[in-house]
TORKOL-4160 file (C-alpha; in steps of 0.2 Angstrom, whole numbers, padded with zeros to 4 digits, m for minus):
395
<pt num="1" X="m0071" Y="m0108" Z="0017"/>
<pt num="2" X="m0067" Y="m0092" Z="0007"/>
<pt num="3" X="m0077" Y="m0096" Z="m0007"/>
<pt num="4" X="m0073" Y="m0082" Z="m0020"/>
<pt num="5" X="m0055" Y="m0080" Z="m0017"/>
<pt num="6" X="m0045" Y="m0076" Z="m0032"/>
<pt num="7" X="m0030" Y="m0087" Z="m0035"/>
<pt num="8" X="m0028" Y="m0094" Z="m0014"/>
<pt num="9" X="m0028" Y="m0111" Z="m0011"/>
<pt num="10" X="m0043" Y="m0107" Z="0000"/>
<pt num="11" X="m0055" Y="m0106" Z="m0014"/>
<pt num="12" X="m0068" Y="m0118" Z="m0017"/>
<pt num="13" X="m0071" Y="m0110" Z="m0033"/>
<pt num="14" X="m0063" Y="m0097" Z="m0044"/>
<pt num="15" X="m0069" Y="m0080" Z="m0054"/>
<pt num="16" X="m0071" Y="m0088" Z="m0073"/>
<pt num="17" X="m0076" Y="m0070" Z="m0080"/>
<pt num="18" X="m0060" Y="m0064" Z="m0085"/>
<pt num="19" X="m0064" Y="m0051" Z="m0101"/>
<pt num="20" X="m0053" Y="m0041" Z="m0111"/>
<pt num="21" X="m0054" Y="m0022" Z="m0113"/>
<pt num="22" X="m0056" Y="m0027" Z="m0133"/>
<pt num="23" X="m0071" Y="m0039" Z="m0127"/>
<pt num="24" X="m0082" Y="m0025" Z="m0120"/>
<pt num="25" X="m0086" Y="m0007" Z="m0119"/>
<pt num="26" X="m0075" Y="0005" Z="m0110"/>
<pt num="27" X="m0080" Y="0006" Z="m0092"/>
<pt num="28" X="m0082" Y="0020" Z="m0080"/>
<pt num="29" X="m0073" Y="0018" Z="m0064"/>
<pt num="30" X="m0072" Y="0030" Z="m0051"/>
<pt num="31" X="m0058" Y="0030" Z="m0036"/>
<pt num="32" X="m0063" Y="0036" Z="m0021"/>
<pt num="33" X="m0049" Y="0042" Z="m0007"/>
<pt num="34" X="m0042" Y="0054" Z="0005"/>
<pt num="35" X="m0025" Y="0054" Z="m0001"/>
<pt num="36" X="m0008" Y="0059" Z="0008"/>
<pt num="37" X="0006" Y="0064" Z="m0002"/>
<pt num="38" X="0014" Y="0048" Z="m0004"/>
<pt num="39" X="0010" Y="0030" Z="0005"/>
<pt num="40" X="0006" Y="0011" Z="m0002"/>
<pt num="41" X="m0012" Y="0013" Z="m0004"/>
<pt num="42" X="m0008" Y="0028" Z="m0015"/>
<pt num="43" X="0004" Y="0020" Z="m0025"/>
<pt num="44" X="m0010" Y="0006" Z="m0030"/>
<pt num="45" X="m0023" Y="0017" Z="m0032"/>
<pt num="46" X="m0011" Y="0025" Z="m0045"/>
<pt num="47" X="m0006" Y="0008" Z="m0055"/>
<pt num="48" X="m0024" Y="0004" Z="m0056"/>
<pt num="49" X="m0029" Y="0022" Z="m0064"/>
<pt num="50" X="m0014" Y="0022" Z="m0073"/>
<pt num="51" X="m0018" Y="0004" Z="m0081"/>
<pt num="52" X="m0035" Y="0006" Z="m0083"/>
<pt num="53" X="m0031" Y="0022" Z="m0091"/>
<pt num="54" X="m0019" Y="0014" Z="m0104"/>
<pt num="55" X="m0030" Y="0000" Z="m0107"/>
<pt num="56" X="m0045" Y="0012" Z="m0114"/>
<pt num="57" X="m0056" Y="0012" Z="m0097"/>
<pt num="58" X="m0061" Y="0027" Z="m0090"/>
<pt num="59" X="m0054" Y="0029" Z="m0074"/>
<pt num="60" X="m0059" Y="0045" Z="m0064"/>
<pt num="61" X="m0049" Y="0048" Z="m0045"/>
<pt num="62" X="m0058" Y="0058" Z="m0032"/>
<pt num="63" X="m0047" Y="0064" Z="m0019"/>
<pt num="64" X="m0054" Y="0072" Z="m0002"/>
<pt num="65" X="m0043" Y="0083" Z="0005"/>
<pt num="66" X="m0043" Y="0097" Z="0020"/>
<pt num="67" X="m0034" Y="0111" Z="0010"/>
<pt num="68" X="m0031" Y="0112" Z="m0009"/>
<pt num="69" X="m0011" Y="0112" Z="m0004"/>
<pt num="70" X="m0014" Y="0095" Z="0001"/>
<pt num="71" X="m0008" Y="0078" Z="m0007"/>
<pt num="72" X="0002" Y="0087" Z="m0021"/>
<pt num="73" X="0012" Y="0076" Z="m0023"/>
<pt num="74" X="0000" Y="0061" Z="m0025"/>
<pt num="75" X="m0011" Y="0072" Z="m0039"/>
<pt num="76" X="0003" Y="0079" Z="m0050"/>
<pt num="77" X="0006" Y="0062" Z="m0052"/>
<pt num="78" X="m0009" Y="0058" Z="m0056"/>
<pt num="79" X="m0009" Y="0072" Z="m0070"/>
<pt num="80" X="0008" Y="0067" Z="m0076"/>
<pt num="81" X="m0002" Y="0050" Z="m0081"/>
<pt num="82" X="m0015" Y="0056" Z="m0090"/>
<pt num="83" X="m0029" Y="0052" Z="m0077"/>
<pt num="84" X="m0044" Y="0064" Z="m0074"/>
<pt num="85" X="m0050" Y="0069" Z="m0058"/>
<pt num="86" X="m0059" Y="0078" Z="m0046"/>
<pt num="87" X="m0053" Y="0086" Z="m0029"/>
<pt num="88" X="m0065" Y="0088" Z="m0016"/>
<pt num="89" X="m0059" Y="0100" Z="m0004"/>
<pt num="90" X="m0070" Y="0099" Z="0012"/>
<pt num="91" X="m0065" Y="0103" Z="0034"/>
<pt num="92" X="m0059" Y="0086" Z="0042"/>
<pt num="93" X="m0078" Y="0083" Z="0046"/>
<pt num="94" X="m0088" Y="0091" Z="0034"/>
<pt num="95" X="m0097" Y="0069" Z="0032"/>
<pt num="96" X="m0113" Y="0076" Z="0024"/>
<pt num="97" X="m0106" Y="0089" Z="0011"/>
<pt num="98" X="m0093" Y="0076" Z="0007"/>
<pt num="99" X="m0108" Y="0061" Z="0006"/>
<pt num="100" X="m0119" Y="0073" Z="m0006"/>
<pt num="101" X="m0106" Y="0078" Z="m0017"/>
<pt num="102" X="m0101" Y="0059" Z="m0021"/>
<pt num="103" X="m0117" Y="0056" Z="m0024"/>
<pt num="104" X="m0119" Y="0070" Z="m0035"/>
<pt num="105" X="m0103" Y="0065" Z="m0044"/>
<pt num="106" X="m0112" Y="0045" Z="m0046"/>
<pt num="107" X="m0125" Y="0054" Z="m0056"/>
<pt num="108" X="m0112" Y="0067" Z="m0067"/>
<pt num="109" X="m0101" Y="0052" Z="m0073"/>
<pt num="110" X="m0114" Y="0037" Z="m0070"/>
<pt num="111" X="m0099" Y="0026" Z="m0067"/>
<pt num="112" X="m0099" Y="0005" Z="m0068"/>
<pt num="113" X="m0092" Y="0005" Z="m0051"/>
<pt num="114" X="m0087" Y="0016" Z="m0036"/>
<pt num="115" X="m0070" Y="0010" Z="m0029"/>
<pt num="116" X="m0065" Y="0017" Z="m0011"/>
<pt num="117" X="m0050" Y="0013" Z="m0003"/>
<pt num="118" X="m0046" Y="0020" Z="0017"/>
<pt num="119" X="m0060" Y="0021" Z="0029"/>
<pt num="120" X="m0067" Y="0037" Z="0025"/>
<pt num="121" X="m0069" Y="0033" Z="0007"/>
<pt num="122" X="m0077" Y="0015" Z="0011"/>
<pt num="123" X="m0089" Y="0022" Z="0026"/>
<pt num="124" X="m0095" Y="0039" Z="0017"/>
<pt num="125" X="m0091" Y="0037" Z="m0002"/>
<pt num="126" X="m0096" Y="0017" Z="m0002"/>
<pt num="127" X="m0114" Y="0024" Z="0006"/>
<pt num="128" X="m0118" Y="0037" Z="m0006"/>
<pt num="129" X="m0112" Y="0025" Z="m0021"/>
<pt num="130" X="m0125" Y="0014" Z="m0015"/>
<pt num="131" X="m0140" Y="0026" Z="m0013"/>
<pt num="132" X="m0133" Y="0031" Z="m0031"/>
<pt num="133" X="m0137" Y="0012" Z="m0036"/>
<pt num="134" X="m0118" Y="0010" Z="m0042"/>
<pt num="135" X="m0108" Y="m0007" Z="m0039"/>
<pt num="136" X="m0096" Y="m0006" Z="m0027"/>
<pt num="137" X="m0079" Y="m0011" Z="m0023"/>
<pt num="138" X="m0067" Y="m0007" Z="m0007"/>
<pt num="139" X="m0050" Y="m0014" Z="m0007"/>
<pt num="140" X="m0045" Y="m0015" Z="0009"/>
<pt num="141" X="m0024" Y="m0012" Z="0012"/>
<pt num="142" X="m0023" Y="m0016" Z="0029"/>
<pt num="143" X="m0030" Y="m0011" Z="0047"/>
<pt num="144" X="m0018" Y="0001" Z="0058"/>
<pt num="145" X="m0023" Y="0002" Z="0075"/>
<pt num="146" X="m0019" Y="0018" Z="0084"/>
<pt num="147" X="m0028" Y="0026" Z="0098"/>
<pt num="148" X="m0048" Y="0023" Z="0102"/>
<pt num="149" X="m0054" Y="0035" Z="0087"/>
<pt num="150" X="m0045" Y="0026" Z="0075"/>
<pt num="151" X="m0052" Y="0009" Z="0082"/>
<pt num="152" X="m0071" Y="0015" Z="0082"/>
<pt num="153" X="m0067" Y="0020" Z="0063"/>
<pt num="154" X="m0058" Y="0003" Z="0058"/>
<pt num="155" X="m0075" Y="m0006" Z="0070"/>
<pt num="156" X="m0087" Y="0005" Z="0058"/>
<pt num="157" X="m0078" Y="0000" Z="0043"/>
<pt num="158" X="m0076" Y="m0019" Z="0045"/>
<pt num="159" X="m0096" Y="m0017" Z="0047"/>
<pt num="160" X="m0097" Y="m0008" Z="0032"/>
<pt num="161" X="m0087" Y="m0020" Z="0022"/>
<pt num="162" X="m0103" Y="m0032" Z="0023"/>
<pt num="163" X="m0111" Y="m0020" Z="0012"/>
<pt num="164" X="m0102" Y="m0019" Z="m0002"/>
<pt num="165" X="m0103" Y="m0028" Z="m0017"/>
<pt num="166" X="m0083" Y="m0033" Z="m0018"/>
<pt num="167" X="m0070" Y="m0031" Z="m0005"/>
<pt num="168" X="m0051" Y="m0035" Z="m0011"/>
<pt num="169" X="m0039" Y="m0038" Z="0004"/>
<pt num="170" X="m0021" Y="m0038" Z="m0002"/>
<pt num="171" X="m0014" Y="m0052" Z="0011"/>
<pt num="172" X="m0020" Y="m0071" Z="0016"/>
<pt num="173" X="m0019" Y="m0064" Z="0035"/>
<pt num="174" X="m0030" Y="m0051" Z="0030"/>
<pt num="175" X="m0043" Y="m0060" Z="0019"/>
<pt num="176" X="m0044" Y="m0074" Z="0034"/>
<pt num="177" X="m0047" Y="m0059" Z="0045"/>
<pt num="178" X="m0060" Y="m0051" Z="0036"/>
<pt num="179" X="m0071" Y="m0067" Z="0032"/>
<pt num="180" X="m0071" Y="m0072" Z="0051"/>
<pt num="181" X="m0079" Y="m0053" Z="0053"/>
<pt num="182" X="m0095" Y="m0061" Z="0042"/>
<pt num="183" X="m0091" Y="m0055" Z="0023"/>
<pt num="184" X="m0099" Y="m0066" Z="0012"/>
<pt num="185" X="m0087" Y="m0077" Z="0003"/>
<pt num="186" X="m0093" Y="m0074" Z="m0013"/>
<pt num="187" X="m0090" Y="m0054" Z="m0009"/>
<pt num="188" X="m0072" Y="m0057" Z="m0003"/>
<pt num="189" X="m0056" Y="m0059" Z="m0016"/>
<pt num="190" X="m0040" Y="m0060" Z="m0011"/>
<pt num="191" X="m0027" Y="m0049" Z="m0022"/>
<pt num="192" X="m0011" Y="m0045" Z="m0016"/>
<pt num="193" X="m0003" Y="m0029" Z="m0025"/>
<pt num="194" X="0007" Y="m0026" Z="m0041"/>
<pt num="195" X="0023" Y="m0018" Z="m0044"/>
<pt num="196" X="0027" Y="m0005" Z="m0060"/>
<pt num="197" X="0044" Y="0004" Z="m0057"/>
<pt num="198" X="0040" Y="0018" Z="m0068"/>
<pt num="199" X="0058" Y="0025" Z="m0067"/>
<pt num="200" X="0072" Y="0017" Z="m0067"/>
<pt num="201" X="0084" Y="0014" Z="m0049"/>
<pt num="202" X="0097" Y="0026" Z="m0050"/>
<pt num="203" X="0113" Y="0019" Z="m0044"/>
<pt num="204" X="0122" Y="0018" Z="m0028"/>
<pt num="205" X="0131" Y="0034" Z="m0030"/>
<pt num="206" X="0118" Y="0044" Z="m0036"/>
<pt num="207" X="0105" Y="0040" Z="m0026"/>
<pt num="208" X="0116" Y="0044" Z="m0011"/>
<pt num="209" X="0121" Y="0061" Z="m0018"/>
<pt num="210" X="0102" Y="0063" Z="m0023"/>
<pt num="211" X="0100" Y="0059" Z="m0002"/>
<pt num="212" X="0115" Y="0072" Z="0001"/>
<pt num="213" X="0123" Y="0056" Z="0012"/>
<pt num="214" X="0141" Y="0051" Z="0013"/>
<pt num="215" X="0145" Y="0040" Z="m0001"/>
<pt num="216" X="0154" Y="0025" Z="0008"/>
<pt num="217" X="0149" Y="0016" Z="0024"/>
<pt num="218" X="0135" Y="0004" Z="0028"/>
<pt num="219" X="0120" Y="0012" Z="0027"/>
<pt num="220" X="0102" Y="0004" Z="0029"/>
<pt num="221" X="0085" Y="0013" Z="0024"/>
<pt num="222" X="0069" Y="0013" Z="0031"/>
<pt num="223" X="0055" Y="0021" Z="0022"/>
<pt num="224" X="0038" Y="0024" Z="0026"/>
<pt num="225" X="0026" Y="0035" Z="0037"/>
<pt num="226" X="0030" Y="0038" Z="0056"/>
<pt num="227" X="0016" Y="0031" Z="0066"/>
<pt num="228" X="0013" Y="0015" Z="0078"/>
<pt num="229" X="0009" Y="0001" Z="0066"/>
<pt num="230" X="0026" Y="0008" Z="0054"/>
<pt num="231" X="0036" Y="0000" Z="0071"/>
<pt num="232" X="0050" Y="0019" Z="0066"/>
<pt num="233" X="0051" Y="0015" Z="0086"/>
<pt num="234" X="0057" Y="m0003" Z="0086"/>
<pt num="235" X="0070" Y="0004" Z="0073"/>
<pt num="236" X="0078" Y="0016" Z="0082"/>
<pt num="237" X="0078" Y="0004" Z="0097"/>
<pt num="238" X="0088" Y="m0010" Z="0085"/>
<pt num="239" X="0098" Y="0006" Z="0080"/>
<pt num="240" X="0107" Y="0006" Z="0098"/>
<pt num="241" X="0111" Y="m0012" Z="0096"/>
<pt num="242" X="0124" Y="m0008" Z="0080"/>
<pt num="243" X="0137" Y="0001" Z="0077"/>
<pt num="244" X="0142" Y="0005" Z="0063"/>
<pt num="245" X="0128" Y="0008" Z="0054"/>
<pt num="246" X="0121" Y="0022" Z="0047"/>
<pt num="247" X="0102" Y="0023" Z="0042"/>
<pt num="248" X="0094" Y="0034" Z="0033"/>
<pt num="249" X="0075" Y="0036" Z="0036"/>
<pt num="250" X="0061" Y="0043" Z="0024"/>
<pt num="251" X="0044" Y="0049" Z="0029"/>
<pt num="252" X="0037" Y="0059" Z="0039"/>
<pt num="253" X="0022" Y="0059" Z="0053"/>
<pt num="254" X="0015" Y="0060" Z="0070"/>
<pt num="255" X="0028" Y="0051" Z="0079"/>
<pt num="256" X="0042" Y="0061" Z="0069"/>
<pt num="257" X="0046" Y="0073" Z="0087"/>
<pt num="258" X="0044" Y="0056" Z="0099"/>
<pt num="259" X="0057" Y="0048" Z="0089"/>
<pt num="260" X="0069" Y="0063" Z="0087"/>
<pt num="261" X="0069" Y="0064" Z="0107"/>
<pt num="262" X="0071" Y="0045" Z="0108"/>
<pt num="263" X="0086" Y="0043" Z="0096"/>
<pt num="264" X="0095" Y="0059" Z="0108"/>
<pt num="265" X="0089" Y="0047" Z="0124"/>
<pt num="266" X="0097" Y="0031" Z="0117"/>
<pt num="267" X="0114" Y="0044" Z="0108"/>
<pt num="268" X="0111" Y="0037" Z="0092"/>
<pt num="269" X="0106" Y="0053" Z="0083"/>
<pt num="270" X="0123" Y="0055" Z="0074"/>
<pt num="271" X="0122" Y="0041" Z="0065"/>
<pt num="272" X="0102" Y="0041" Z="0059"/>
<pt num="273" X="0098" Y="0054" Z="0045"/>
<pt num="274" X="0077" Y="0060" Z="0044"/>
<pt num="275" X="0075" Y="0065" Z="0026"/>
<pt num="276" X="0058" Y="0067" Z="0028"/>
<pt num="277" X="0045" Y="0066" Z="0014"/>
<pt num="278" X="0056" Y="0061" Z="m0002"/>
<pt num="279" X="0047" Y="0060" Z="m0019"/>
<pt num="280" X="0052" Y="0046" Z="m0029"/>
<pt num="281" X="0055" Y="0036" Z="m0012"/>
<pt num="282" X="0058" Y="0019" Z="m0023"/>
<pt num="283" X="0071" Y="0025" Z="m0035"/>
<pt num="284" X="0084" Y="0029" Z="m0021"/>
<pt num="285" X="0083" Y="0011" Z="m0014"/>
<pt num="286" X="0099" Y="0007" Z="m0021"/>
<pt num="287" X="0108" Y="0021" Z="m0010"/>
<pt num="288" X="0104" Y="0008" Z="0003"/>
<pt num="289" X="0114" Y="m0009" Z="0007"/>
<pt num="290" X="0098" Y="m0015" Z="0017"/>
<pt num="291" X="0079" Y="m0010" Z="0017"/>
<pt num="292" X="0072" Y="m0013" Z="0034"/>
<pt num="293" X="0053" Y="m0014" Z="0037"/>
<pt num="294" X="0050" Y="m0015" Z="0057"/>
<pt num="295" X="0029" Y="m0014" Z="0054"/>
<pt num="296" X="0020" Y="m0021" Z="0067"/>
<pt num="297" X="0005" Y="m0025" Z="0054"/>
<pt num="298" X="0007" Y="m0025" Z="0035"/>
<pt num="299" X="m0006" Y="m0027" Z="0020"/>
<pt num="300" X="0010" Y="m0034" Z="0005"/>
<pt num="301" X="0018" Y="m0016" Z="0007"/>
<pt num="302" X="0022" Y="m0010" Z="m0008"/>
<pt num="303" X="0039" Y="m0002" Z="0000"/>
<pt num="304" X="0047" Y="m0019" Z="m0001"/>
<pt num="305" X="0039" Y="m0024" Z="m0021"/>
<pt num="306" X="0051" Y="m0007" Z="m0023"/>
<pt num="307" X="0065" Y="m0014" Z="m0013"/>
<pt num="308" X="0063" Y="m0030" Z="m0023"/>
<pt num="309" X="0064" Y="m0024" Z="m0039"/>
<pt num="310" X="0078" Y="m0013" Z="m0036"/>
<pt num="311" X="0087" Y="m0028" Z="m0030"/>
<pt num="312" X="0092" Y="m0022" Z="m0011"/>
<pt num="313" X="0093" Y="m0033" Z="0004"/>
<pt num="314" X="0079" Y="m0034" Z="0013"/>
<pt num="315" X="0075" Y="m0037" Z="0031"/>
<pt num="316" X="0056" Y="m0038" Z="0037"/>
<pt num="317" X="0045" Y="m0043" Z="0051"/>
<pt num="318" X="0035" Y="m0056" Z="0049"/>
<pt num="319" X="0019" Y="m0050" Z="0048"/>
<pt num="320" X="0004" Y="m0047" Z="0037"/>
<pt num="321" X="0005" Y="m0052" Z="0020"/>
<pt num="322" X="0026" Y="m0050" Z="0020"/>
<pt num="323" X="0029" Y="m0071" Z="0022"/>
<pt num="324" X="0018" Y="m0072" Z="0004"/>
<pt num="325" X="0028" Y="m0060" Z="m0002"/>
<pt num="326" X="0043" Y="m0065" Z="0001"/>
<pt num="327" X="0053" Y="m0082" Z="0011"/>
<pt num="328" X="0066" Y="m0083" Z="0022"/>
<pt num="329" X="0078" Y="m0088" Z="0005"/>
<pt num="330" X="0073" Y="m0072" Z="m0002"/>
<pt num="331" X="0074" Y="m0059" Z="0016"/>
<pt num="332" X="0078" Y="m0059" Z="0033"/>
<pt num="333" X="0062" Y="m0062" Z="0041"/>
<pt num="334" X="0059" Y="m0057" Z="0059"/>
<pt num="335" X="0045" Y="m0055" Z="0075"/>
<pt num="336" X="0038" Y="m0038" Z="0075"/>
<pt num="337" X="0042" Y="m0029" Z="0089"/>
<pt num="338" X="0059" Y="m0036" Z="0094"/>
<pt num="339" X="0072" Y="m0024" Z="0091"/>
<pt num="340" X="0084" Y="m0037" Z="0097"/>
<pt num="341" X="0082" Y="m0049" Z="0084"/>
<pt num="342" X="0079" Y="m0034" Z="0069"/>
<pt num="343" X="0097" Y="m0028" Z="0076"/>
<pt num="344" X="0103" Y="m0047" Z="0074"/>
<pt num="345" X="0095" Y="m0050" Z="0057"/>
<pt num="346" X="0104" Y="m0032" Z="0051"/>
<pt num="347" X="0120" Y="m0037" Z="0058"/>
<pt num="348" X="0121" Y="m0053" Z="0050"/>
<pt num="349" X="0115" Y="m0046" Z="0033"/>
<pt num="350" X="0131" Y="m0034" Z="0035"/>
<pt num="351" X="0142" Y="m0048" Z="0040"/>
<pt num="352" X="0138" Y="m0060" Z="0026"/>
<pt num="353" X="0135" Y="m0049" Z="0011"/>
<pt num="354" X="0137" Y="m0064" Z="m0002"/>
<pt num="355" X="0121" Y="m0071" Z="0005"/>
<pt num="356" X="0112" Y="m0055" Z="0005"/>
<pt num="357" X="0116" Y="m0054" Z="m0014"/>
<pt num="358" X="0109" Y="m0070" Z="m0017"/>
<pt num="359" X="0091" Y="m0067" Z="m0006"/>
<pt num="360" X="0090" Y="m0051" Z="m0015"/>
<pt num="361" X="0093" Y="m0059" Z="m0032"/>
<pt num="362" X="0079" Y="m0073" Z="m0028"/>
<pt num="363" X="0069" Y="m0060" Z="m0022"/>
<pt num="364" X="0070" Y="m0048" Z="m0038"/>
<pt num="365" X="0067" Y="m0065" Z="m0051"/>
<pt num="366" X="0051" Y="m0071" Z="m0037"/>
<pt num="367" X="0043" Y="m0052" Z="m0041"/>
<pt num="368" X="0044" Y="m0055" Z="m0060"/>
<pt num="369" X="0037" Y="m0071" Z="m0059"/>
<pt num="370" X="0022" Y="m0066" Z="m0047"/>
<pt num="371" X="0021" Y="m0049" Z="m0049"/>
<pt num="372" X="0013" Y="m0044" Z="m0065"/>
<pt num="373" X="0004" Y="m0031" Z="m0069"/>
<pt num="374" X="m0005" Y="m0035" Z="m0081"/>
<pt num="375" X="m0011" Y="m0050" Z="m0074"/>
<pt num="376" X="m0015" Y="m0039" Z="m0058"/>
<pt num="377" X="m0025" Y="m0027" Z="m0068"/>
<pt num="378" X="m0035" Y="m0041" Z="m0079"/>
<pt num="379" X="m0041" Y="m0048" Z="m0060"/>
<pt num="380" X="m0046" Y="m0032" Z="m0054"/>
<pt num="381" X="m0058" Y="m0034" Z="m0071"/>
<pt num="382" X="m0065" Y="m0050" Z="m0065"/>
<pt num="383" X="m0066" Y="m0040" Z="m0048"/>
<pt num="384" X="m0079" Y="m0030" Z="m0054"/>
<pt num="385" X="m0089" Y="m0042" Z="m0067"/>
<pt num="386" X="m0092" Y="m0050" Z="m0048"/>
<pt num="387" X="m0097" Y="m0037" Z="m0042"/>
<pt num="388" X="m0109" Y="m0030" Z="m0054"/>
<pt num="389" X="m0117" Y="m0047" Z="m0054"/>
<pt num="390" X="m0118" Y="m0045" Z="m0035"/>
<pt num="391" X="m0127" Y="m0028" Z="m0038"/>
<pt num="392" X="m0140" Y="m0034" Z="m0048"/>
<pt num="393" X="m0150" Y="m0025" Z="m0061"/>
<pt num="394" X="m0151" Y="m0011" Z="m0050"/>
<pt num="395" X="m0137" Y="m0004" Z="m0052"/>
């Protein structure tokens, strides 16, 4: 039983302390990440500064980055919010500089809570938190896989969760699989993320002028970073199962080269455009006449809150926390790694679009509804009431 599970039918027992920002003093929170320029776990670390900001809390994000070129884009944004921060700018595996300095920043801002988010923030910055003797919080956006290193980190990391004074997981399937690893229930809260458009969709046209793509024709749009759990593959595999179809892919990484040589293996390069890193990803959803997640593992990803709101057909696999996000009345849902049946669920999306117009509009009014941000952001307050009391008087 997952006793301390915010708003799951799980839970045995709910968080009562729900303050106001006009009930207490201002708190002082500091974000800890290594940031790339754009993702999901960027984009909630952002709402959650950005609120807390607004709501008079004193929010402070500490990025670690290699070079000081490095998440641009993430920290103008950042600044354009009004949020302070501090950049860390430290080698790939400089672990004890990066250690002492965020114990040295515990005691400059002597925040309320330290909050990590990724594995190198929980493991390094969740450790000097606690020699510091500050509450901490890790919200946990989901496990990735990859090659042996990345499983030692993600092994490292689930021990580490049993430390901390709060972890957050944003899906069901990630909260079950987190209390099977031995985190105490009272520690473990399930949240799944919000959604704030701060701009406004541009239209169809626009966005695909914006996108420099022809402005008829079916086009789907995939959008997110090219790696193994991000299924880009099983994509361009249901790509040479269509015709007719044009997509439009946005993102960038390490399988970006693999995939090009793929696409000109399986001759469907003419008809797949790589825009690379695009910022403002979520406004040009409406360029789109489907939004295709192929992930093999999913958190909630905030890529389809975006397509939601922007009211664009979605098709997903079924994984991770994308079946409480959304039904099969509201997406095409399908098995991960199946580029048959993605292929199938696109084609008949395409070939029925008065049915794709009524899941998206369910799906737009279902965000709305469960979706609100300030509802999100006053739980993430009784996050860390919990977790203070877990701390105790030390910290």
């Amino acid at each position: 039983m997952i006793a301390g599970v915010i708003g799951s039918p799980l839970a045995t027992t709910a968080l009562q302390s729900m303050e106001t920002p006009s009930s207490r003093a201002p708190r002082r929170i500091l974000h800890l990440l290594a940031p790339g320029e754009v993702g999901g776990m960027e984009s909630v670390v952002r709402l959650l500064a950005r609120g807390q900001h607004m709501r008079g809390d004193r929010p402070v994000v500490v990025s670690v980055i290699e070079s000081s070129a490095h998440a641009r884009t993430f920290r103008d944004a950042l600044a354009a919010d009004g949020v302070e921060q501090v950049t860390l700018v430290l080698p790939g595996r400089a672990y004890g500089s990066e250690w002492r300095a965020i114990r040295e920043l515990c005691r400059r801002f002597a925040p309320a809570i330290v909050h990590t988010h990724g594995y190198r923030a929980d493991l390094i910055g969740g450790s000097a938190a606690r020699r510091a003797g500050v509450a901490t919080v890790s919200t946990v956006h989901g496990f990735t896989g990859g090659d042996w290193k990345m499983r030692v980190y993600e092994r490292l990391n689930r021990i580490a969760f049993r430390r901390f004074d709060a972890v957050v997981a944003v899906s069901r399937p990630l909260a079950e699989e987190l209390w099977s690893t031995g985190i105490d229930s009272h520690r473990l809260h399930l949240l799944p993320n919000a959604l704030d458009m701060q701009g406004t969709p541009l239209d169809r046209a626009a966005a695909r002028m914006r996108l420099d793509v022809p402005a008829d024709g079916w086009r789907v749009g995939w959008i997110g970073r090219l790696s193994a759990e991000k299924g880009p593959d099983v994509m361009v595999h249901a790509m040479a199962r269509l015709a007719g179809v044009a997509l439009s892919v946005l993102g960038d990484g390490p399988q970006r080269d693999a995939l090009h040589a793929e696409c000109e293996r399986l001759g469907v390069s003419g008809r797949i455009t790589w825009h690379g890193m695009v910022p403002e990803a979520a406004r040009l959803t409406p360029a789109f006449d489907a939004l295709v997640l192929s992930s093999r593992t999913e958190g909630t990803p905030m890529v389809l809150l975006e397509a939601m709101a922007a009211g664009v057909p979605v098709v997903a696999t079924r994984v991770g926390g994308v079946p409480d996000v959304v039904s099969e009345s509201e997406a095409l849902l399908v098995p991960s790694d199946d580029p048959a049946a993605l292929a199938a669920a696109i084609d008949a999306l395409r070939r029925d679009p008065a049915a794709a117009r009524t899941r998206a509009d369910a799906a737009r009014r279902r965000l709305h509804e469960e979706r609100g941000v300030e509802h999100w952001l006053t739980q993430y307050e009784s996050v860390y009431d919990a977790a203070i009391r877990v701390a105790g008087p030390a910290a």
